[in-house]
Backbone and ligand atoms as CSV (ligand in chain L), in Angstrom:
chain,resi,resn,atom,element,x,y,z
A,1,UNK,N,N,19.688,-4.336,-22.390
A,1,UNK,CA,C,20.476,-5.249,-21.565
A,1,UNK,C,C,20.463,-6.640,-22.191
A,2,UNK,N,N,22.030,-6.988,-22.591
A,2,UNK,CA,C,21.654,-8.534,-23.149
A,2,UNK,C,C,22.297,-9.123,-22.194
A,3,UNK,N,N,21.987,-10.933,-22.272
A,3,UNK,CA,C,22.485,-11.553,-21.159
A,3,UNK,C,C,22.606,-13.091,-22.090
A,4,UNK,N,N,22.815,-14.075,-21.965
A,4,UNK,CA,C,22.989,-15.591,-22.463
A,4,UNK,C,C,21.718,-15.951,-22.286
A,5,UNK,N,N,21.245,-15.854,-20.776
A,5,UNK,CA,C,19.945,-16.851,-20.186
A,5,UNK,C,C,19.166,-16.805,-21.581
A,6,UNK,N,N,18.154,-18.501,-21.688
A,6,UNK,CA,C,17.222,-18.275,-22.376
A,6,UNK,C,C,15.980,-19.005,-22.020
A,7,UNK,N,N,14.840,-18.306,-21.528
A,7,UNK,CA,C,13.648,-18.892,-21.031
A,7,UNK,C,C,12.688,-19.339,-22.091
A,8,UNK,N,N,11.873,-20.247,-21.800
A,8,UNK,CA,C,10.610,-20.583,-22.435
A,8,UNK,C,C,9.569,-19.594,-21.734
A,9,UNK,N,N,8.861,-18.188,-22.389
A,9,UNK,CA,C,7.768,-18.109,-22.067
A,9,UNK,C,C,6.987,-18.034,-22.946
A,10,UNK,N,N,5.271,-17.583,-22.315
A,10,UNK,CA,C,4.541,-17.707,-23.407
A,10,UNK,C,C,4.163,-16.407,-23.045
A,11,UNK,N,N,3.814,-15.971,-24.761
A,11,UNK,CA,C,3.168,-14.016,-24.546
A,11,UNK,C,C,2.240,-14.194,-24.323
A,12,UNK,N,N,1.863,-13.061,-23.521
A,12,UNK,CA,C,1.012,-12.455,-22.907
A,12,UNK,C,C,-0.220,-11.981,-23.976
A,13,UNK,N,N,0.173,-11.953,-25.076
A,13,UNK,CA,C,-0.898,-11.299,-25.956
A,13,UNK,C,C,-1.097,-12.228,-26.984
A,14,UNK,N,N,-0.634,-13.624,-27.256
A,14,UNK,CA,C,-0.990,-14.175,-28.363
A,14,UNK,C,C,-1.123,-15.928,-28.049
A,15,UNK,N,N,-0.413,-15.762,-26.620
A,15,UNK,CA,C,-0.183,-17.384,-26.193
A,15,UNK,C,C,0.902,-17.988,-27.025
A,16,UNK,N,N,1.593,-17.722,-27.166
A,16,UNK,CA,C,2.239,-18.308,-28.485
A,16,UNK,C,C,3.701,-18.872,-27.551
A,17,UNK,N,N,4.350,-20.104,-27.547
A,17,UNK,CA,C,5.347,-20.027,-26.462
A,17,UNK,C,C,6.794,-19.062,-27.918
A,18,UNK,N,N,7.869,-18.961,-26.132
A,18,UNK,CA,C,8.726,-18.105,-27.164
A,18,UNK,C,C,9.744,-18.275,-26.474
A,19,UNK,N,N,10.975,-17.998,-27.143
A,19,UNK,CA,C,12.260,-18.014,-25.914
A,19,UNK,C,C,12.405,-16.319,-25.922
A,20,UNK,N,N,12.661,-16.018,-24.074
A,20,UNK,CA,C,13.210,-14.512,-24.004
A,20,UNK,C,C,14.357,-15.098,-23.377
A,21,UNK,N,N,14.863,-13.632,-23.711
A,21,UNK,CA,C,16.367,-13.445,-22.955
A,21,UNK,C,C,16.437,-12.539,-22.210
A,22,UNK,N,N,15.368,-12.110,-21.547
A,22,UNK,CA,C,15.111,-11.687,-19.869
A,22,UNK,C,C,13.772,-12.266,-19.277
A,23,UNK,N,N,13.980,-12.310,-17.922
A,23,UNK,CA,C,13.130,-12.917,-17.119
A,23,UNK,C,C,11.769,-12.015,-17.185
A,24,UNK,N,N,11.661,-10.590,-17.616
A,24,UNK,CA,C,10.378,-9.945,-17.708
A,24,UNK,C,C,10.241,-9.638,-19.125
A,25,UNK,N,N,10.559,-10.173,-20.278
A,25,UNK,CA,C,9.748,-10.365,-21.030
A,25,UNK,C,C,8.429,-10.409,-21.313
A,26,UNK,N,N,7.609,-10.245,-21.589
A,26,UNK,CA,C,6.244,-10.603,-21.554
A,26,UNK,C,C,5.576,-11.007,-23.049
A,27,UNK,N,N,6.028,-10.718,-23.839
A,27,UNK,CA,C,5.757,-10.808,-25.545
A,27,UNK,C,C,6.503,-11.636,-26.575
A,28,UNK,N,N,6.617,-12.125,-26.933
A,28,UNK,CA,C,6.997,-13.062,-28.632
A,28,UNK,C,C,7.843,-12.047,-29.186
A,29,UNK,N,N,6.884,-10.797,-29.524
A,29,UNK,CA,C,7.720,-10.140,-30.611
A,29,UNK,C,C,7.094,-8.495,-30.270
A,30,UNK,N,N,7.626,-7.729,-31.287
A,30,UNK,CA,C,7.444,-6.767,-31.129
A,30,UNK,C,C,5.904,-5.860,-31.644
A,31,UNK,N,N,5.558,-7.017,-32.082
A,31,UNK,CA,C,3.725,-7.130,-32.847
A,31,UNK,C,C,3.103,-7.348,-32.015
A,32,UNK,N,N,3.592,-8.315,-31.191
A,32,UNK,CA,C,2.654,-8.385,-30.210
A,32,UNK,C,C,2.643,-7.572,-28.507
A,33,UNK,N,N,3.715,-7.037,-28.551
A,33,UNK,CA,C,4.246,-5.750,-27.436
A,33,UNK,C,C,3.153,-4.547,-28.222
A,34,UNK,N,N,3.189,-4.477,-29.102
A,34,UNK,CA,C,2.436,-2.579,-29.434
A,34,UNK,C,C,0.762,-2.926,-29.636
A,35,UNK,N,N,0.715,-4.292,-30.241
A,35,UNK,CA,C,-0.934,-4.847,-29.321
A,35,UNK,C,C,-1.382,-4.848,-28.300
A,36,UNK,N,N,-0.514,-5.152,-27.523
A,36,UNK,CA,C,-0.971,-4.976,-26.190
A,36,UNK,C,C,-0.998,-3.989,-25.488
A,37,UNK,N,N,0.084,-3.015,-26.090
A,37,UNK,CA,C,0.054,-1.723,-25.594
A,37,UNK,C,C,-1.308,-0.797,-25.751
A,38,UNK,N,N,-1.677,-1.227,-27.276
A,38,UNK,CA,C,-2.910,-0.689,-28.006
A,38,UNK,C,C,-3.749,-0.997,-27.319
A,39,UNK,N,N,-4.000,-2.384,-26.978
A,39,UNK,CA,C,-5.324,-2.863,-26.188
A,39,UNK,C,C,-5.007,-1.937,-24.525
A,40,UNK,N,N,-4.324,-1.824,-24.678
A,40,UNK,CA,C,-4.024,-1.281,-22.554
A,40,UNK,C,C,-4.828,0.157,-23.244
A,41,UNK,N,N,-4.233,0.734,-23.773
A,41,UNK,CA,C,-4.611,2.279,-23.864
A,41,UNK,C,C,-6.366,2.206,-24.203
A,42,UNK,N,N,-6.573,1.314,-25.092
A,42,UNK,CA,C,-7.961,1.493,-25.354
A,42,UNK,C,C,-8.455,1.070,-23.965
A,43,UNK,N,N,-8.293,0.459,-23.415
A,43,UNK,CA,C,-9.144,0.077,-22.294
A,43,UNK,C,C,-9.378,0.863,-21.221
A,44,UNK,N,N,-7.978,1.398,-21.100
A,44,UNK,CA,C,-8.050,2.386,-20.110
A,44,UNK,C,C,-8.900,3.820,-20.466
A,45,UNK,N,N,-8.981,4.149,-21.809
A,45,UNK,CA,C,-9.810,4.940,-22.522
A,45,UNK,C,C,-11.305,4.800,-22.310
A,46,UNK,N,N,-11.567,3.589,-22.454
A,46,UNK,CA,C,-13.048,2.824,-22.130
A,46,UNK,C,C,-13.191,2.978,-20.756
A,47,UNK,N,N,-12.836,2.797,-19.768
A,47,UNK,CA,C,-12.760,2.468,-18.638
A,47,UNK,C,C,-12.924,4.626,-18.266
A,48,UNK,N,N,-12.337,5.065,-18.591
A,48,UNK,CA,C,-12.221,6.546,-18.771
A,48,UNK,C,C,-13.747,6.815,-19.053
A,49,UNK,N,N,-14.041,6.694,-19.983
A,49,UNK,CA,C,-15.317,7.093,-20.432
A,49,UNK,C,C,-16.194,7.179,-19.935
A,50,UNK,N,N,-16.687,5.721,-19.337
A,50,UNK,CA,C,-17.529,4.688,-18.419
A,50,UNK,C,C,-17.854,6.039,-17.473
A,51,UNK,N,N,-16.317,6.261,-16.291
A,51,UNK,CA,C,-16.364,6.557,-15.256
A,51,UNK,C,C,-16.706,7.936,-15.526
A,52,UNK,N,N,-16.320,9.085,-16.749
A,52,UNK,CA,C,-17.353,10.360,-16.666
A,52,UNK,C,C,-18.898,10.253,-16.872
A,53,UNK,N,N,-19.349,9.054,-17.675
A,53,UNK,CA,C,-20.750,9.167,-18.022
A,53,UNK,C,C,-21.298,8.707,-16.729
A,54,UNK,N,N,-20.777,7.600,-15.709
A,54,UNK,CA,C,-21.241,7.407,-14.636
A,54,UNK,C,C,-21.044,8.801,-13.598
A,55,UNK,N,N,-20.355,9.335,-13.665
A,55,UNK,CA,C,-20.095,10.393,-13.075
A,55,UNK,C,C,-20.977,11.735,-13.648
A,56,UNK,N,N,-21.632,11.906,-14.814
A,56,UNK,CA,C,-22.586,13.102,-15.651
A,56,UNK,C,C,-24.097,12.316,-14.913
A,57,UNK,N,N,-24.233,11.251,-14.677
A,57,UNK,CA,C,-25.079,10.554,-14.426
A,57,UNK,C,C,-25.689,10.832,-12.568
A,58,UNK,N,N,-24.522,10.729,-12.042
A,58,UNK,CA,C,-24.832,10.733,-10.684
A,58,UNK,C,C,-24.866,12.535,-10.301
A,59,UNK,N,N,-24.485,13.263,-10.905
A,59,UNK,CA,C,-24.408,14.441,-11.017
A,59,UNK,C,C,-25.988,14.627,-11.325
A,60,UNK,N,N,-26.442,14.823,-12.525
A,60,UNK,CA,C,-28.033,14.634,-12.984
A,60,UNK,C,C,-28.653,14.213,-11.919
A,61,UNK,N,N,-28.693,13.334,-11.151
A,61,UNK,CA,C,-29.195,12.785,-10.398
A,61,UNK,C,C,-29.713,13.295,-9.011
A,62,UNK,N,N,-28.685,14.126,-8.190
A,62,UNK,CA,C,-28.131,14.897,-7.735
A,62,UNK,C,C,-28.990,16.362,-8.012
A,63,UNK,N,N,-28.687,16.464,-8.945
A,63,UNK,CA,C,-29.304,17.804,-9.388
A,63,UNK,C,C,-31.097,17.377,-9.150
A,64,UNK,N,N,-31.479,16.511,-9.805
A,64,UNK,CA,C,-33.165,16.407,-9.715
A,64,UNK,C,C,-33.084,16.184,-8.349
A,65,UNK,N,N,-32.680,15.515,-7.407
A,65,UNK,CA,C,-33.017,15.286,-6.010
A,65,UNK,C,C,-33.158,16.416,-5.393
A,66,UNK,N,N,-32.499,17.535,-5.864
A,66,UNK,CA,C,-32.327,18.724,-4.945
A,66,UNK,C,C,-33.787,19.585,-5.554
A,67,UNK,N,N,-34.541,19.230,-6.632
A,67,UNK,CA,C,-35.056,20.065,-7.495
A,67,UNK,C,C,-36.587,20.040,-6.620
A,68,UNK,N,N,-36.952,20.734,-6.512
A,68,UNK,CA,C,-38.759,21.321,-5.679
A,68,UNK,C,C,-39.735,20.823,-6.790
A,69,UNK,N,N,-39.720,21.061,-7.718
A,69,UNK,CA,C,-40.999,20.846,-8.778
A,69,UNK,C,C,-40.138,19.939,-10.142
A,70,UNK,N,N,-40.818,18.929,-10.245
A,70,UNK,CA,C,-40.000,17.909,-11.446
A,70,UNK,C,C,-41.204,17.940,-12.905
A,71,UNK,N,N,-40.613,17.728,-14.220
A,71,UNK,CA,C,-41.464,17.734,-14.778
A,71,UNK,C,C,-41.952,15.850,-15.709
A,72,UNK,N,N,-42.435,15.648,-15.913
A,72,UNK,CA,C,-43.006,14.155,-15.667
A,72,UNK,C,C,-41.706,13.181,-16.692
A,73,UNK,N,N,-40.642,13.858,-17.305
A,73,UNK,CA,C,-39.226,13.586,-17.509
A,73,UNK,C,C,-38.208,13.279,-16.412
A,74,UNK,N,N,-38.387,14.361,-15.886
A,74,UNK,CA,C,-37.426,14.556,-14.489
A,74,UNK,C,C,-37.829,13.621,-13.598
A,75,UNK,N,N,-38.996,13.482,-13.312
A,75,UNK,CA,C,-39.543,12.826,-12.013
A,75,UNK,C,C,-39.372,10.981,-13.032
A,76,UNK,N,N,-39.404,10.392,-13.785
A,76,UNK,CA,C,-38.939,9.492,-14.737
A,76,UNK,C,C,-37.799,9.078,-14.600
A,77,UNK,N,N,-36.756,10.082,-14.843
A,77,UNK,CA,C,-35.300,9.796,-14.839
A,77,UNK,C,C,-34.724,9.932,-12.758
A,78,UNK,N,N,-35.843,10.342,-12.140
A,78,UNK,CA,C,-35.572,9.950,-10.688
A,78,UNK,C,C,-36.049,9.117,-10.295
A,79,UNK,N,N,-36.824,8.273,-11.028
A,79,UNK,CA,C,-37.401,7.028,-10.198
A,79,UNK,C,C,-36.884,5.769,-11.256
A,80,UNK,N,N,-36.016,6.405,-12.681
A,80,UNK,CA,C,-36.068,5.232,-13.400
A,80,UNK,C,C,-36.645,4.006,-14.039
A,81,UNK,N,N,-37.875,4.918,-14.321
A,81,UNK,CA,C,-38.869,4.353,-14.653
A,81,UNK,C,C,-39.298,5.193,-16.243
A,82,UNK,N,N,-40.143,4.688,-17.342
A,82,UNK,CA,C,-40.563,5.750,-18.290
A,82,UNK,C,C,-41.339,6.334,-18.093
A,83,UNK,N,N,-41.676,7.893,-18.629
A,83,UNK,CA,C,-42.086,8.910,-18.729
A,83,UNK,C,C,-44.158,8.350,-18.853
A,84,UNK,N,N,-44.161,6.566,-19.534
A,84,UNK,CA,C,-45.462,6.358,-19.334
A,84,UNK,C,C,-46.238,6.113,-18.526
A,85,UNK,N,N,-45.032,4.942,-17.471
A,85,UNK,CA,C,-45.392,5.244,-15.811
A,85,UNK,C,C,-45.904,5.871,-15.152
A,86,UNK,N,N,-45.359,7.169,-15.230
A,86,UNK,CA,C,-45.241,8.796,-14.649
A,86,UNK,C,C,-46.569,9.007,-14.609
A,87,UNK,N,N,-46.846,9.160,-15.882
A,87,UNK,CA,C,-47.902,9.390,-16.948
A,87,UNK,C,C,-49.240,8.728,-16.321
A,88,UNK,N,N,-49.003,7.214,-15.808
A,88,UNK,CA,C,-50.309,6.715,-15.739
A,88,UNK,C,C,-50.392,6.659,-14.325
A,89,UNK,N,N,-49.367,6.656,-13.916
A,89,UNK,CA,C,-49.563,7.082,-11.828
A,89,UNK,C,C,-50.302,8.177,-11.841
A,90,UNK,N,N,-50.093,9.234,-12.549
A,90,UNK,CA,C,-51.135,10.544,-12.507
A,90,UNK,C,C,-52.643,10.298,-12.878
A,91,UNK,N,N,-52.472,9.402,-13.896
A,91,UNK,CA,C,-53.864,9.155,-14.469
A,91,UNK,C,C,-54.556,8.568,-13.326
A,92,UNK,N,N,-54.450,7.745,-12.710
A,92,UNK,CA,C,-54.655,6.862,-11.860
A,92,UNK,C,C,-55.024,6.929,-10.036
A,93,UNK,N,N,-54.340,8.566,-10.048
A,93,UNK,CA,C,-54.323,8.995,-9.318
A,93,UNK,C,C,-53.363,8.813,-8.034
A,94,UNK,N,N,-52.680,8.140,-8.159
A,94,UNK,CA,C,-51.751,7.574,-7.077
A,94,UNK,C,C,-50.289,8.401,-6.927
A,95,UNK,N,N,-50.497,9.575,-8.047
A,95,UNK,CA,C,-48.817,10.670,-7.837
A,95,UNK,C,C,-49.645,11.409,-8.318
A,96,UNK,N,N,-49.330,12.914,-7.412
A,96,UNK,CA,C,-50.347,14.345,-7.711
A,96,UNK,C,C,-49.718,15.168,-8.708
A,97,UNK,N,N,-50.285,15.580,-9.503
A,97,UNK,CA,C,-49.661,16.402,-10.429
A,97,UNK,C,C,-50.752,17.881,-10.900
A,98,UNK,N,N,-49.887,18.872,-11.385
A,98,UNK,CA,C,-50.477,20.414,-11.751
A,98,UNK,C,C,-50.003,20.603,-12.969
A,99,UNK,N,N,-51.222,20.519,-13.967
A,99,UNK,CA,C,-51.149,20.752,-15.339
A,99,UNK,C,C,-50.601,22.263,-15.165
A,100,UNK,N,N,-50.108,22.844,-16.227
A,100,UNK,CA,C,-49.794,24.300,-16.125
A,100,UNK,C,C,-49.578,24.733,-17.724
A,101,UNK,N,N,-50.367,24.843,-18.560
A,101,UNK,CA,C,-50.110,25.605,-19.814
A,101,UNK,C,C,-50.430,23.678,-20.110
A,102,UNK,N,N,-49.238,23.663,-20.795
A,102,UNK,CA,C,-48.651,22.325,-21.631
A,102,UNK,C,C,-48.116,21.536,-20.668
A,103,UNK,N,N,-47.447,22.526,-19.773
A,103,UNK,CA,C,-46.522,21.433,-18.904
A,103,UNK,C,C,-47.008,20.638,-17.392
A,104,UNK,N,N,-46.752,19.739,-17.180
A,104,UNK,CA,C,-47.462,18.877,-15.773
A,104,UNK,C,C,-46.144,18.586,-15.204
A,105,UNK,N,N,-46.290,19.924,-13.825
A,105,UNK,CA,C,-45.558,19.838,-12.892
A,105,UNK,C,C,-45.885,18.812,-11.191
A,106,UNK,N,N,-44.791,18.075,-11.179
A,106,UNK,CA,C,-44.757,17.103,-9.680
A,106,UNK,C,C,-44.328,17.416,-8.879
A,107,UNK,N,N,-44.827,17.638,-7.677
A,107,UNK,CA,C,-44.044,17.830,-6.213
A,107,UNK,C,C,-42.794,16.787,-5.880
A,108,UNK,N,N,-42.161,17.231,-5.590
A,108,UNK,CA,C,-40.998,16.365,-5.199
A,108,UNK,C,C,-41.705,15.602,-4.207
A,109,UNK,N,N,-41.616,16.284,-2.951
A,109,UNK,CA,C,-42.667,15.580,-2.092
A,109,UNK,C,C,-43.650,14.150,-2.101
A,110,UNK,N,N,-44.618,14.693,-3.633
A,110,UNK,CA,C,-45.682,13.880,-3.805
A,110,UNK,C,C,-44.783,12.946,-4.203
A,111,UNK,N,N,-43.377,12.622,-4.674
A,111,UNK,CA,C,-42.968,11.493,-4.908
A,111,UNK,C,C,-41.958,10.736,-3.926
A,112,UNK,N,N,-42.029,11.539,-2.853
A,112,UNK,CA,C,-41.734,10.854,-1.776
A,112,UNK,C,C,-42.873,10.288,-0.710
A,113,UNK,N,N,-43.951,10.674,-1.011
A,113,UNK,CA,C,-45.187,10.296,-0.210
A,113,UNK,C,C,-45.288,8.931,-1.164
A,114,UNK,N,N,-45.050,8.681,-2.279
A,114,UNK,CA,C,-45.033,7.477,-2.895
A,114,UNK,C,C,-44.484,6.072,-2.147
A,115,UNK,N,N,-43.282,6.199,-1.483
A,115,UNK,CA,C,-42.889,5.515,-0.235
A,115,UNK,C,C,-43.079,5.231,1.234
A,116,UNK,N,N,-44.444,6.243,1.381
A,116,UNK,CA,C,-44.698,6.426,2.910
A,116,UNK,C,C,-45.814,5.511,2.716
L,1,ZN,ZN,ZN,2.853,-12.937,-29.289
C-alpha cells in the first residue's frame, strides 16, 4: 500500500529517526525489520525453554514429594539444599536415616518432622 503521507519515526530496533510512509511502520529499513524479527523469535525460543525446564523442574519435584523413602540426593534436591547438609543433619543426628548396603535411605516423614 503506497500513500504520499510522510512521518518522522524512529525504529524500533536501532533508534535511528526515519521517514515512513505508513503510520505503522516500525523500522528504518529492511535490516533492521529481519533483526528484530530475529531477536522476537530468539526470545520467544528462550522464553520457551525457560518455561519446559521450569516445568521438568516442578514435575521432579512433584515426583520426590510423592516418594516414601528419598535417597540423601533426593531428599537434597527437596529441601534445596546440598547433598553435604543432608549428610551432616544425619551425622548430627537431627534427620534419621538407614544405611542399607552403600545406600542411606530417609523417611519422607523424618523430613517433615524437621518442621514440627
Ligand atoms: Zn533501524
Amino acid at each position: 500500500m503506497s500513500s504520499n503521507i510522510k512521518i518522522t519515526r524512529i525504529c524500533q530496533f536501532c533508534d535511528a529517526d526515519f521517514t515512513a510512509r505508513t503510520t505503522v511502520t516500525k523500522y528504518c529499513s529492511h535490516k533492521c525489520a529481519s533483526r528484530a524479527y530475529k531477536q522476537r523469535t530468539r526470545n520467544r525460543n528462550i522464553e520457551k525453554s525457560v518455561a519446559e525446564t521450569v516445568q521438568v523442574i516442578s514435575v521432579k519435584k512433584i515426583e520426590l514429594q510423592a516418594k516414601e523413602f528419598l535417597s540423601i540426593n533426593e531428599a537434597s534436591e527437596l529441601l534445596n539444599v546440598s547433598r553435604w547438609t543432608i549428610s551432616r543433619a544425619i551425622a548430627a543426628d537431627r534427620l534419621k536415616a538407614v544405611r542399607m548396603g552403600k545406600r542411606v535411605i530417609i523417611r519422607r516423614k523424618d523430613i517433615d518432622q524437621l518442621f514440627t
